[in-house]
C-alpha positions, 0 to 999 in steps of 0.5 A, a space after each residue: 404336402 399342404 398345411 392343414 392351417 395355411 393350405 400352401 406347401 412350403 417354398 424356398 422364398 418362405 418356408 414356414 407359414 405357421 408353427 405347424 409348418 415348423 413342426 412338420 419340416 423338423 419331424 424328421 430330423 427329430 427322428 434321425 437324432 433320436 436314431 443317433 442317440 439311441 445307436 450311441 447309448 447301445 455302444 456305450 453299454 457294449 463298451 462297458 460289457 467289453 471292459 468291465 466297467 461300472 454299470 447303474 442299475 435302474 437307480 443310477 447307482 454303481 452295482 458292487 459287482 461291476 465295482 469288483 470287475 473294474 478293480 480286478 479287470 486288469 485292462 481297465 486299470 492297464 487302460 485308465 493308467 495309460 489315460 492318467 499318464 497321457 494327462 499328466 504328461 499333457 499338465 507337465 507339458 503345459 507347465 514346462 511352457 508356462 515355466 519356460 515362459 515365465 523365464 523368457 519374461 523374466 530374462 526380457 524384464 531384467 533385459 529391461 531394468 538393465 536398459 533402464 538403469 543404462 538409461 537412468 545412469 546417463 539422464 543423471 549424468 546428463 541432469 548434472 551437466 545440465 545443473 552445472 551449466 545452469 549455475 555457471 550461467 545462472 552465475 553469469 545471467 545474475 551478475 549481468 542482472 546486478 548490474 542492469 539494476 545497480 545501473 538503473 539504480 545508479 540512474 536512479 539515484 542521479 536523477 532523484 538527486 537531480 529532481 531534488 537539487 531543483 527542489 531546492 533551486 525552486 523552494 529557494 528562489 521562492 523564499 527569495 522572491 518572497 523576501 523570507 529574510 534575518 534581522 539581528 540588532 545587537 544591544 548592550 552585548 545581547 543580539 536579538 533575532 528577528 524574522 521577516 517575509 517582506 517588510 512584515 514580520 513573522 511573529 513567535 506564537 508568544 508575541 501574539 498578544 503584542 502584534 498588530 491585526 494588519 500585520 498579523 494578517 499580512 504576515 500569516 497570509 504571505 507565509 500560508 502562500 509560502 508554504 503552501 507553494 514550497 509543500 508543491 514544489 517539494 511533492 508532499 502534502 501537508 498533514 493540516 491542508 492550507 486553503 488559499 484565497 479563491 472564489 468565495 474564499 477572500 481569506 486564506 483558512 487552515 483545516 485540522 489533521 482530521 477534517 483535511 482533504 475530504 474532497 468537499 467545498 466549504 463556505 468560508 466563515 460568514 459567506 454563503 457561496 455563489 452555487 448556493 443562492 438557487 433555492 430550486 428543488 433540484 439543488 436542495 435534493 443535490 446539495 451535500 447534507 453531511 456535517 462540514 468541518 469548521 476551518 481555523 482563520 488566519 487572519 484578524 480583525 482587530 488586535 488579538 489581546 482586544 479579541 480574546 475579550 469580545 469574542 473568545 470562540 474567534 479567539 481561540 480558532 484563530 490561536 488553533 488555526 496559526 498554531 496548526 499553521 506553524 505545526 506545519 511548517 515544523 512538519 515540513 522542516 522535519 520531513 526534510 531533515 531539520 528535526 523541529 520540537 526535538 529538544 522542546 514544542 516551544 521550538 514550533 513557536 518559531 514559525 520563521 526561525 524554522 521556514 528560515 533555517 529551512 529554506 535560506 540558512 546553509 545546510 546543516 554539517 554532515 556530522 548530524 544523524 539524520 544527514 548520515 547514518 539514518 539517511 542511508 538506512 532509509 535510502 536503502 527501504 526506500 528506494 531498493 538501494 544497499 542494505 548498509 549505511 554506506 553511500 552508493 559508490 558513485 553518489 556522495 552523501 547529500 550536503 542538505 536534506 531539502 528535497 529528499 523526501 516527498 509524497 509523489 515520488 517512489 524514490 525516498 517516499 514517505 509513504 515507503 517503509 523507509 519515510 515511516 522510518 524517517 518520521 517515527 521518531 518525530 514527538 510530535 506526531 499530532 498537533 493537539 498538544 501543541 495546541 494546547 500548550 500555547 494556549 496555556 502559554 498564551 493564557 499565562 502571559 496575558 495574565 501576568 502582565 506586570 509593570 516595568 520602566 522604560 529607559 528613553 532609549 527605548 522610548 525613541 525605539 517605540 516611537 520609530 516603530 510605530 511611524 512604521 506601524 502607521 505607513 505600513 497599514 496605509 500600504 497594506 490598505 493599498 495592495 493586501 485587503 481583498 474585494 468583499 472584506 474592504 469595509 472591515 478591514 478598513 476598521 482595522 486599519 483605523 483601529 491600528 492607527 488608533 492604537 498607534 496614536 495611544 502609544 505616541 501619547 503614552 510615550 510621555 510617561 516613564 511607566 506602562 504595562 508591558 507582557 512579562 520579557 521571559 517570552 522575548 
C-alpha cells in the first residue's frame, strides 16, 4: 500500500518515510493489543463471577454486596488464607537466609578478630624483641660513639694545647726579639722597678708629664708594634684597633671601641692621602661622604707638660690615644688569664708591668682561679668537654693561660659561651672611665707640684740620665723619624736637647720643682 504523503511503499532498507507510514505499519498491532486486553479484562470479571469477589460498580467502589459474598464465601477465604500462608512462609524463608547469613558473617568476623589478636599478640611479641635488641645495641653504638667523640675530643684538645704552647714560643720570642725587658735599682732598702722595650723606657701613665716627646714616641711606637703583633699571633682582636705605619700613615693611631674596624681608610691627621688629590667629577661622586672617626696620636712633638698649654685638644687625644693603648693591653692580659684592674684601674697604668708579667715573667701558680676551677668550667662551654671541673684524663691543667683563648679559633673562643663567661667578671669592660680617671690623675699631679730638695747623690743621677737622654735622641734621629715627618721631628729633638741643657744647668743648684713622689 502506497503512502498518500511519500507515494512509496515501505522497504526493509527504510521502512518508514513519514509519521504516517508509522501510523500505518502500527495500525494492526494497535488493534491485536486492544483485542489482548479486552479478552483479559472479560476474564477477570468471569473469575471474580466465579469466586465471588469484590466487584465496582460504574464509580469504582466496592458494592456491599460482593463485601458480604467475599466474607461468607468460604473459598475466597480457604484461597486468600493459602496465599497469605504461601507469603509468609516465602518472608520466613527469606529471613531464616538472612539470620543465617548473618550468623555465617559474624562466625567469619570473629574467625577474623581471633587472627587479628594472633596477629597483633605476635607483632608485639616481635616489637619487644625488636626494643630490646635496639637498646642493646643503641647501648653499644652510643658507647662506640662516646668514644669517637671523647677521642676526637681528646685530638682536640692535644692539638689546641699544641696551637697554644706555639702561641706562647711565638709571643715570647717576640717580646724577646723586641727587648721587652725588667730593671730593679735597689736604694737605701727600697728596689724600684722599671720597665724597658729596647733601650727605651715604658713609661706609667703617671709619668707622662716628666717624659721625654722622643722617648715617649719611641717607646709607644715600639710597643704598639709589639702589641699589635702579639694580638695576631694569639688570634684575637683587640677591642680598640691599632693602626700601624703604612702608606699616608707615618705615625702608628689608636681608634676608640666604638669607631673600630669600620672597614674604611682614614687620613692621618694633618695629611691628605695620595688617592685623594684627583678633583675629577668621577672621585668626587665615588668619594666616601659619611662622617670619619678621629683617631688618637701616639706619638709627640714636644713634651707633653709643654703640650698641655699650647694646645689641649692634642693634649687631651694623645692622654685618650696612650690610655686606649694600655687599656689594651690590659684587655690583652685579661683574656689570657693575668686579671688586670681587679684590685684597682690604676693597675691599667703599668702598660709594661703588664705586657712583662704577661709575656717574659713565669707562669702564675696553679692555686689562682682563673688557671683552676674557671678554666675547666669554660673549657667545658667552650670546646663540648666535661661538664665538671676536672681535667680531661689525658690532659693536665695548663701551667700558663697565654695562648688559650682567641678569636679565630672554636676551641676555647671568646665569642663561645664559655669566653663571655671568662670575660664577664672583668670591671673594666669599657675604657672610658679609665680615660677619664687619668686625666683627672693627670690634672692632680700637674698641679700640685711642690718643692723638694735634691741630695747630691741625686744630682749625679740626673746628671747621667740626661747624657743619656742626649745620645739617645741622636740615635733616634738615625733610625726611629720616618720620611714626611723628619723636619718636626728634628725640632723635637732640638727641643730634647734643649731641655737637657737646662737641666745640666739647673743642676747647680740645690732647689727645683719636681711632681709630687706619691705617683712614683
Amino acid at each position: 500500500m502506497l503512502c498518500n504523503i511519500c507515494n512509496r511503499p515501505a522497504t526493509n532498507r527504510l521502512p518508514f518515510n513519514c509519521t504516517l507510514c508509522a501510523r500505518e505499519a502500527l495500525h494492526d498491532t494497535r488493534i491485536h493489543l486492544a483485542h489482548i486486553l479486552l479478552q483479559r479484562e472479560a476474564g477477570e470479571h468471569n473469575v471474580d463471577q466465579h469466586l465471588g469477589g469484590p466487584q465496582q460498580g460504574a464509580t469504582g467502589q466496592v458494592s456491599s454486596a460482593s463485601l458480604s459474598t467475599k466474607s461468607v464465601n468460604p473459598l475466597w477465604i480457604t484461597e486468600t488464607a493459602g496465599v497469605e500462608r504461601t507469603a509468609s512462609s516465602e518472608r520466613t524463608q527469606v529471613i531464616h537466609g538472612q539470620a543465617e547469613a548473618l550468623r555465617e558473617a559474624l562466625k567469619s568476623i570473629k574467625i577474623e578478630i581471633s587472627r587479628k589478636k594472633s596477629q597483633l599478640s605476635r607483632r608485639r611479641s616481635e616489637l619487644a624483641a625488636a626494643k630490646q635488641d635496639l637498646s642493646r645495641r643503641k647501648a653499644v653504638d652510643y658507647g662506640t660513639v662516646e668514644k669517637a667523640i671523647g677521642r676526637t675530643q681528646q685530638r682536640w684538645d692535644v692539638m689546641h694545647t699544641r696551637t697554644a704552647d706555639s702561641r706562647i714560643f711565638l709571643c715570647r720570642e717576640a717580646a724577646k726579639l723586641y727587648g721587652l725587658h725588667q730593671r730593679k735599682q735597689t736604694k737605701d732598702g727600697f728596689t724600684a722597678e722599671s720597665y724597658h722595650i729596647g733601650v727605651f723606657p715604658i713609661h706609667d701613665l703617671h709619668d707622662l708629664h716628666n717624659a721625654s716627646s722622643a722617648h715617649l714616641t719611641t717607646a709607644t711606637t715600639t710597643l704598639a708594634h709589639l702589641v699589635h703583633l702579639i694580638s695576631h699571633y694569639l688570634g684575637l682582636r683587640l677591642p680598640a684597633q691599632i693602626v700601624l705605619p703604612h702608606q699616608d700613615y707615618p705615625l702608628p693611631m689608636i681608634f676608640s671601641p666604638g669607631s673600630s674596624y669600620l672597614g674604611r681608610d682614614f687620613p692621618f691627621p694633618g695629611f691628605t692621602p695620595s688617592h685623594s688629590l684627583s678633583n675629577s667629577p668621577s672621585a668626587s661622586r665615588a668619594s666616601d661622604t659619611r662622617p670619619t672617626a678621629r683617631p688618637r696620636p701616639l706619638h709627640l712633638s714636644k713634651k707633653l707638660s709643654t703640650l698641655v698649654k699650647e694646645d689641649a685638644v692634642a693634649y687631651s687625644l694623645f692622654v685618650e690615644g696612650i690610655t686606649l693603648l694600655a687599656w689594651d693591653v690590659a684587655w690583652l692580659c685579661r683574656t689570657q688569664g693575668l686579671d688586670v684592674g681587679a684590685k684597682s684601674w690604676d693597675e691599667v697604668c703599668a702598660m709594661g708591668r703588664n705586657l712583662w708579667q704577661l709575656l717574659v715573667a713565669p707562669p702564675p701558680t696553679m692555686g689562682n682561679d682563673i688557671h683552676n676551677g674557671r678554666y675547666q668550667a669554660n673549657m667545658a662551654k667552650t670546646s663540648g668537654g666535661p661538664s665538671s671541673g676536672e681535667a680531661p684524663r689525658d690532659l693536665a691543667l695548663p701551667a700558663s693561660m697565654l695562648g688559650r683563648y682567641s678569636h679565630n679559633t672554636a676551641h676555647s673562643s671568646l665569642t663561645a659561651a664559655g669566653g663571655t663567661d671568662f670575660m664577664r667578671g672583668w670591671r673594666l669592660q669599657s675604657p672610658l672611665r679609665v680615660i677619664e680617671k687619668v686625666k683627672t690623675m693627670l690634672v692632680s699631679e700637674r698641679t700640685g707640684a711642690e718643692w723638694e730638695v735634691l741630695e747630691d747623690k741625686e744630682w749625679e743621677i740626673r746628671s747621667q740620665q740626661s747624657d743619656k737622654v742626649g745620645e739617645l735622641a741622636t740615635l733616634m734621629e738615625e733610625t726611629v723619624l720616618v720620611k714626611g715627618l723628619e723636619q718636626g721631628n728634628a725640632e723635637t729633638t732640638r727641643a730634647v736637647e734643649g731641655e737637657d741643657k737646662e737641666e745640666k744647668g739647673r743642676s747647680t743648684s740645690g732647689w727645683t720643682k719636681l711632681k709630687s713622689r706619691s705617683g712614683t
